[in-house]
C-alpha positions in Angstrom: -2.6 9.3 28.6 -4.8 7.0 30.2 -8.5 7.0 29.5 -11.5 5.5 31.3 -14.2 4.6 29.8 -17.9 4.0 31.9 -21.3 3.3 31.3 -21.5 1.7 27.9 -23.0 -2.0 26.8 -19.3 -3.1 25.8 -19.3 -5.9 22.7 -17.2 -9.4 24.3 -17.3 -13.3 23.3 -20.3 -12.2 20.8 -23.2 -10.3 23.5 -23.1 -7.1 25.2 -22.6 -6.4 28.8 -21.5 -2.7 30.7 -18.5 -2.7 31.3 -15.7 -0.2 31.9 -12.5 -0.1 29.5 -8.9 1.8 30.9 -6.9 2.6 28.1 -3.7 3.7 28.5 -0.6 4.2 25.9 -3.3 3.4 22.9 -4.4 -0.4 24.2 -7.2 -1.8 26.4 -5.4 -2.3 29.7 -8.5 -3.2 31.7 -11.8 -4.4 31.1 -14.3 -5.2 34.2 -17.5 -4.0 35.6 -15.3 -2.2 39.1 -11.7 -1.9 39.6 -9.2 -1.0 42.3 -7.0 0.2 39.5 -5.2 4.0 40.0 -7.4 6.1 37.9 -6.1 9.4 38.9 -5.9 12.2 35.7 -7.7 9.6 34.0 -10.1 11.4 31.1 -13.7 10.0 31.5 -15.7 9.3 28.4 -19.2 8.8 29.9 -20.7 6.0 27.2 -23.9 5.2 28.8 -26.9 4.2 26.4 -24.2 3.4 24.0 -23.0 0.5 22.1 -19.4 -0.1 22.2 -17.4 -2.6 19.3 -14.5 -3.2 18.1 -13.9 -0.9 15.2 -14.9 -1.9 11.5 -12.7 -3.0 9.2 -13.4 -2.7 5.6 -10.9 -5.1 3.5 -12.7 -4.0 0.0 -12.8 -0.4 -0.8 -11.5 1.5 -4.2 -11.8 5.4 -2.0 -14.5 7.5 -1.0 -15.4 11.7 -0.9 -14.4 12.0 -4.2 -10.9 10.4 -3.9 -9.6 6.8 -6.5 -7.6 4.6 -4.6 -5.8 4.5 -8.4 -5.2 7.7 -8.4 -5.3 8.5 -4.4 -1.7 10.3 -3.2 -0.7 10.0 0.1 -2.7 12.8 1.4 -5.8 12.1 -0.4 -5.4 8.1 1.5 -5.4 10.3 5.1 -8.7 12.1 3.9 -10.2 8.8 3.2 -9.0 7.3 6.5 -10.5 10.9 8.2 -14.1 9.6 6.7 -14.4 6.9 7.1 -13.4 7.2 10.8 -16.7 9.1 11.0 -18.7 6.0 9.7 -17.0 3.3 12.5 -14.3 2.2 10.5 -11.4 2.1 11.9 -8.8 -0.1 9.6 -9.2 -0.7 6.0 -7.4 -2.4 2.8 -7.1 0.6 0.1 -8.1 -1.9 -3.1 -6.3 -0.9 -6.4 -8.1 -2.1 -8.9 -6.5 -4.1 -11.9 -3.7 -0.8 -13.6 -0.4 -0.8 -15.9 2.4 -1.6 -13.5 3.6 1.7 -13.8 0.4 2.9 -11.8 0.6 0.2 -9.7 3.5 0.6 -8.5 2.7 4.2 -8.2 0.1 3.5 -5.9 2.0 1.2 -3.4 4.9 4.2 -3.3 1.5 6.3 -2.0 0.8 3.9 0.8 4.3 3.7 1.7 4.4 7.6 1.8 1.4 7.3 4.1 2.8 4.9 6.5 5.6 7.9 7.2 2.4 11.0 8.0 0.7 11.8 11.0 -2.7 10.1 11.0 -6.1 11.7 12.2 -8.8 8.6 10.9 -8.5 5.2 10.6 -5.3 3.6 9.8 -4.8 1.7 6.5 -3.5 -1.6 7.3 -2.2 -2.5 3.6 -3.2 -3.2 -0.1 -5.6 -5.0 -1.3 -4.8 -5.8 -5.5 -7.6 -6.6 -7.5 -6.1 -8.4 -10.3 -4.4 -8.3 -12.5 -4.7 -11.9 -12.5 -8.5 -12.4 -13.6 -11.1 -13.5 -16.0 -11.7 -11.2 -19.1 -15.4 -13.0 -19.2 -16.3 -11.9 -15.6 -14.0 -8.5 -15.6 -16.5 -6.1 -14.5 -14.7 -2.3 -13.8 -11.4 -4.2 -14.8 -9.9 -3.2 -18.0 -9.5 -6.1 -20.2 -6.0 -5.2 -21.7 -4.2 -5.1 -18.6 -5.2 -8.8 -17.3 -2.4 -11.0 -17.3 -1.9 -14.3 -16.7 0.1 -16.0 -13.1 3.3 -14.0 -12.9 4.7 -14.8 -9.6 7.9 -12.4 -10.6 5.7 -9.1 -10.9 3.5 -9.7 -7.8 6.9 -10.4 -5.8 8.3 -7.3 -7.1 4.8 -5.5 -6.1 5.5 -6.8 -2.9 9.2 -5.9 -2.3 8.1 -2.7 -3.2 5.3 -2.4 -0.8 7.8 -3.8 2.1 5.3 -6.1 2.7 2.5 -4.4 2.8 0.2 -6.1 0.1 -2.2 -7.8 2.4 -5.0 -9.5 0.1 -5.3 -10.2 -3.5 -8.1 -11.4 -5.6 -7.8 -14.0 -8.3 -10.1 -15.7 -11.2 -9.1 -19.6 -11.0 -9.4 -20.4 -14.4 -6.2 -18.2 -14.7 -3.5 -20.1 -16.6 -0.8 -21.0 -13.4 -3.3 -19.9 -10.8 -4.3 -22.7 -8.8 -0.4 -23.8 -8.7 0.3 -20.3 -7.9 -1.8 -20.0 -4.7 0.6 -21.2 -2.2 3.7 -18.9 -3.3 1.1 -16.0 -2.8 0.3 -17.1 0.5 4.0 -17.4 1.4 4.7 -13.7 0.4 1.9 -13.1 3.6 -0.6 -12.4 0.7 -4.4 -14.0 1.9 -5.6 -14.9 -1.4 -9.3 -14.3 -2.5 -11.1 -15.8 -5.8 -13.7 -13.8 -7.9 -14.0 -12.2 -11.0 -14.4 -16.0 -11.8 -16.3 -18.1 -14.3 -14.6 -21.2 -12.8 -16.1 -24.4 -13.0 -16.9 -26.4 -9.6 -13.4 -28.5 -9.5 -11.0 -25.4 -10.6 -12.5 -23.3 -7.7 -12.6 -26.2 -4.8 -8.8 -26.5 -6.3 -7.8 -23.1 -5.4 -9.9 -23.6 -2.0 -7.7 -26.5 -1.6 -4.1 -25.3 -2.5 -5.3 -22.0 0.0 -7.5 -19.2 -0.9 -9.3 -18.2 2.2 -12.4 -15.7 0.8 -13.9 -15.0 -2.0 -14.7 -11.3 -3.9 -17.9 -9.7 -3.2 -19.7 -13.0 -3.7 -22.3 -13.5 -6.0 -21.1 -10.8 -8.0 -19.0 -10.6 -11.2 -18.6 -14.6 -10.6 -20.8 -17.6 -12.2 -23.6 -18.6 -10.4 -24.7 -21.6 -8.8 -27.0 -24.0 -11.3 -28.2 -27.4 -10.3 -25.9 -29.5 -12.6 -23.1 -27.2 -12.3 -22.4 -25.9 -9.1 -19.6 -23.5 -10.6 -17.4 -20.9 -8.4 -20.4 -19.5 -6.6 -21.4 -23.1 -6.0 -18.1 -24.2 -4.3 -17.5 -20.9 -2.2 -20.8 -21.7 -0.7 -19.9 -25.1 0.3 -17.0 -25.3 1.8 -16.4 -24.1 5.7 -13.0 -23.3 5.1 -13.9 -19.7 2.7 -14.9 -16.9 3.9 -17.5 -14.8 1.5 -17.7 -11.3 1.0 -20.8 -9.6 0.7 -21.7 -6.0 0.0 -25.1 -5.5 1.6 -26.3 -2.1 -0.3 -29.7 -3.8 -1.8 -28.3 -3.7 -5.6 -25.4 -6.1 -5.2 -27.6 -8.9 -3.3 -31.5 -9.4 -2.7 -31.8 -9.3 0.8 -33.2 -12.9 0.4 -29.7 -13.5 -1.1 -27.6 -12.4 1.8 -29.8 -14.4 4.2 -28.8 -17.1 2.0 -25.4 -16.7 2.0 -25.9 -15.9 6.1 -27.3 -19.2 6.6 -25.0 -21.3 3.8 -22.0 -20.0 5.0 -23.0 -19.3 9.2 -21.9 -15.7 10.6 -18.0 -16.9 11.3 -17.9 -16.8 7.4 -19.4 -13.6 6.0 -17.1 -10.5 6.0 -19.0 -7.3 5.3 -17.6 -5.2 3.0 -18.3 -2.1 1.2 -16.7 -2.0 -2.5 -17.4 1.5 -2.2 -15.7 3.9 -5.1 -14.7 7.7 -4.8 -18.7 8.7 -4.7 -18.9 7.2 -1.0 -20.5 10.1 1.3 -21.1 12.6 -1.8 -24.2 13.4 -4.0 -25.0 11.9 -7.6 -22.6 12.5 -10.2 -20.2 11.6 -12.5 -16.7 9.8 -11.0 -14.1 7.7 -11.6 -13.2 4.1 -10.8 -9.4 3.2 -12.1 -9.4 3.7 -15.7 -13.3 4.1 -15.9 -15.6 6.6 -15.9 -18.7 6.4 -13.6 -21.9 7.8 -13.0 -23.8 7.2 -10.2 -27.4 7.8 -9.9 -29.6 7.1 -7.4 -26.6 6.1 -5.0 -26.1 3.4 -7.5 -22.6 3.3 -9.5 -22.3 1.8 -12.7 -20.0 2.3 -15.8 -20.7 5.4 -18.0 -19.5 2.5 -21.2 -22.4 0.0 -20.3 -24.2 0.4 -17.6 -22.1 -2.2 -15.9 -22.5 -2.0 -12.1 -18.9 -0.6 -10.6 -18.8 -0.9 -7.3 -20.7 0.9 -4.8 -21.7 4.1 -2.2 -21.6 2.4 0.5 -20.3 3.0 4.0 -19.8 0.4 6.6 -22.3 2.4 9.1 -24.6 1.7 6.2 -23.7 -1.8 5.7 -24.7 -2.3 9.3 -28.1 -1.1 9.0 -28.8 -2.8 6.2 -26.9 -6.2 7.8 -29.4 -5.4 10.5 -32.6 -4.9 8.7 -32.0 -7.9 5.8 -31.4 -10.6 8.1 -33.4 -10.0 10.8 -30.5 -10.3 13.5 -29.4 -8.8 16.8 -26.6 -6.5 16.2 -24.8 -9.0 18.7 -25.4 -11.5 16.3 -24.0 -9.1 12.9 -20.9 -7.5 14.9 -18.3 -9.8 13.7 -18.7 -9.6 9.8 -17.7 -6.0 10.5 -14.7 -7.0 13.1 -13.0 -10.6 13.9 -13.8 -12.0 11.0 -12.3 -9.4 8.1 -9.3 -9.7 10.8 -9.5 -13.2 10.3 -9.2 -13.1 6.4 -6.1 -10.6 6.7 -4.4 -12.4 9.6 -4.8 -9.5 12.3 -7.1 -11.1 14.6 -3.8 -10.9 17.3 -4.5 -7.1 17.4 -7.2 -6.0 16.1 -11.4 -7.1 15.6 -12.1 -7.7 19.3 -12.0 -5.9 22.6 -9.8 -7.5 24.7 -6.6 -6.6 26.8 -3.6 -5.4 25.6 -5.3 -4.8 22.3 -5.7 -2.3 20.1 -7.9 0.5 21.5 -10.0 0.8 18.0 -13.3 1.3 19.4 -16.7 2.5 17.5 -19.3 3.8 19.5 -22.7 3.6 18.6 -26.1 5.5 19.9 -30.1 3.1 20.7 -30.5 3.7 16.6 -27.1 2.2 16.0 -25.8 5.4 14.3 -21.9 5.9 14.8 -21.1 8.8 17.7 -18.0 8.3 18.3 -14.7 6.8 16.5 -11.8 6.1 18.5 -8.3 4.7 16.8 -5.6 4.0 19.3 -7.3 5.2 22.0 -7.6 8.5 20.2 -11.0 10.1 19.6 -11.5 10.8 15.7 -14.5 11.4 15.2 -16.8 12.4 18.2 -20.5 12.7 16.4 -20.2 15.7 14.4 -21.5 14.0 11.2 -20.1 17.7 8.8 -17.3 16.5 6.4 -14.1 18.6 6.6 -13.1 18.5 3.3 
């Protein structure tokens, strides 16, 4: 089915111009301002006074409308995809957070039960593990029993069972066998993040070296940066080479703090992110993250044990505003923390996080207050406005 889209400010090489996209199959075939091109039975999507990007990808999420990633079966992954579809993402990393291997393993048999459904939201690109391999000082939501040491064995037979499919992994590097460990992660096709971290300066520019690419919700559950001891915090800032997550919600991060971080680190090295738990697009309450229970109040989630902060209620249509309003920037200027550069991190960026021919057709549309209206994955519309939840 071939579909022609006119009228819309269409996002390329980091500004807006109209354009008109032809997709056909599921891909961009086209992108130009006319075209001699055979556009007969082509559906029209009129876009005019719209934004058009790539589609968000979120690498750092543990679930949303009342579903665990930990606990999340196939079907409860799809209605996870289905929403956030309605707030412009349009890939994502399901994050299980630090479990017995039993669960874990559990968990990767879900996502490779997914991979086999018919999809209606956006499609989850592969696992994200959150441990087990961290810090009991700097833990946060991770329970302290079940963090191990390097064990290059058990994440290879995580990833034999996941075909693959573990995409991302966070890491403390004061681990015992970390830092060494690094490159055999990276050769299993595993991008390798540090956090949950009380490293000093040296142990975390040695992990930079030997390959880790990001770091975990920066400035969060990690040592911070003091004058005569620059720490983790102080070496992910520094070096050009790491890209640093940030989850822009106004509790994880001043706003003075993520311009910071914006102008340490320049915008080719921030990847939004949302770390947002099972309480994403639903009311105050009491939830779960992993093993934990929750409670959020005020939209803010913390541990019902100690009032520990665990994760968040974020969406990434949120995270935009918020991008938008704490830095001061033009949304041509914030686009790619939500898009090439997440894709970057993961190693997509040859199909996804851009508009561009013959890629993906993941496309998120957004109206002059830069709300999401529409949601296309593949060329598919799934979500068209209708902000209602069907769950």
């Amino acid at each position: 089915m071939k579909r022609w889209i006119k009228g819309g400010m269409v996002y390329q090489d980091h500004r807006f111009a109209e354009r008109e996209i032809l997709i056909e199959d599921g891909q961009i075939q086209w992108i130009g301002s006319e075209t001699d091109l055979d556009l007969d039975g082509a559906e029209v999507l009129d876009a005019s006074g719209q934004w058009i990007l790539p589609g968000f990808f979120d690498i750092h999420t543990h679930g949303a409308v009342n579903v665990d990633v930990n606990g999340a079966t196939a079907e409860d992954l799809e209605k996870i995809c289905c929403f956030f579809a309605s707030c412009g993402t349009t890939s994502w990393l399901c994050s299980v957070l630090t479990d017995t291997k039993e669960q874990t393993l559990w968990c990767i048999e879900q996502y490779n039960r997914w991979k086999q459904m018919e999809h209606r939201g956006a499609i989850l690109e592969g696992i994200h593990l959150e441990g087990p391999f961290l810090s009991a000082e700097y833990k946060g939501a991770m329970p302290e029993h079940l963090l191990l040491k390097a064990d290059l064995s058990l994440l290879q037979e995580y990833q034999r069972a996941a075909k693959g499919g573990i995409r991302y992994i966070t890491v403390s590097p004061e681990v015992e066998g970390i830092p060494e460990m690094i490159p055999e992660i990276r050769k299993l096709g595993i991008s390798v993040a540090i956090g949950h971290s009380g490293a000093d300066y040296q142990t975390a520019l040695k992990a930079i070296e030997n390959g880790a690419v990001a770091a975990t919700h920066t400035g969060n559950a990690m040592k911070l940066l003091h004058q005569h001891f620059p720490a983790i915090f102080g070496a992910v800032l520094e070096k050009d080479s790491v890209y640093a997550e940030m989850i822009c919600d106004g509790r994880h991060l001043h706003p003075g703090v993520v311009r910071l971080i914006i102008k340490t680190k320049g915008l080719d090295r921030v990847v939004a992110v949302t770390d947002s738990i099972m309480a994403a697009g639903l009311p105050d309450g009491k939830y779960r993250l992993g093993v934990n229970d929750v409670v959020v109040k005020d939209k803010d989630a913390t541990l019902a044990s100690n009032g520990v902060r665990a994760g968040s209620t974020l969406t990434m249509e949120q995270a935009l505003q918020n991008l938008l309003e704490f830095s001061g920037k033009k949304l041509e200027e914030i686009a790619l923390l939500f898009t090439e550069n997440p894709a970057r991190v993961i190693g997509l960026e040859d199909r996804i996080g851009k508009i561009a021919e013959k890629r993906q057709a993941n496309l998120v549309f957004l109206n002059q207050q830069g709300m999401v209206v529409r949601t296309l994955v593949n060329g598919k519309t799934v979500f068209d406005g209708e902000k209602s939840s069907p769950f």
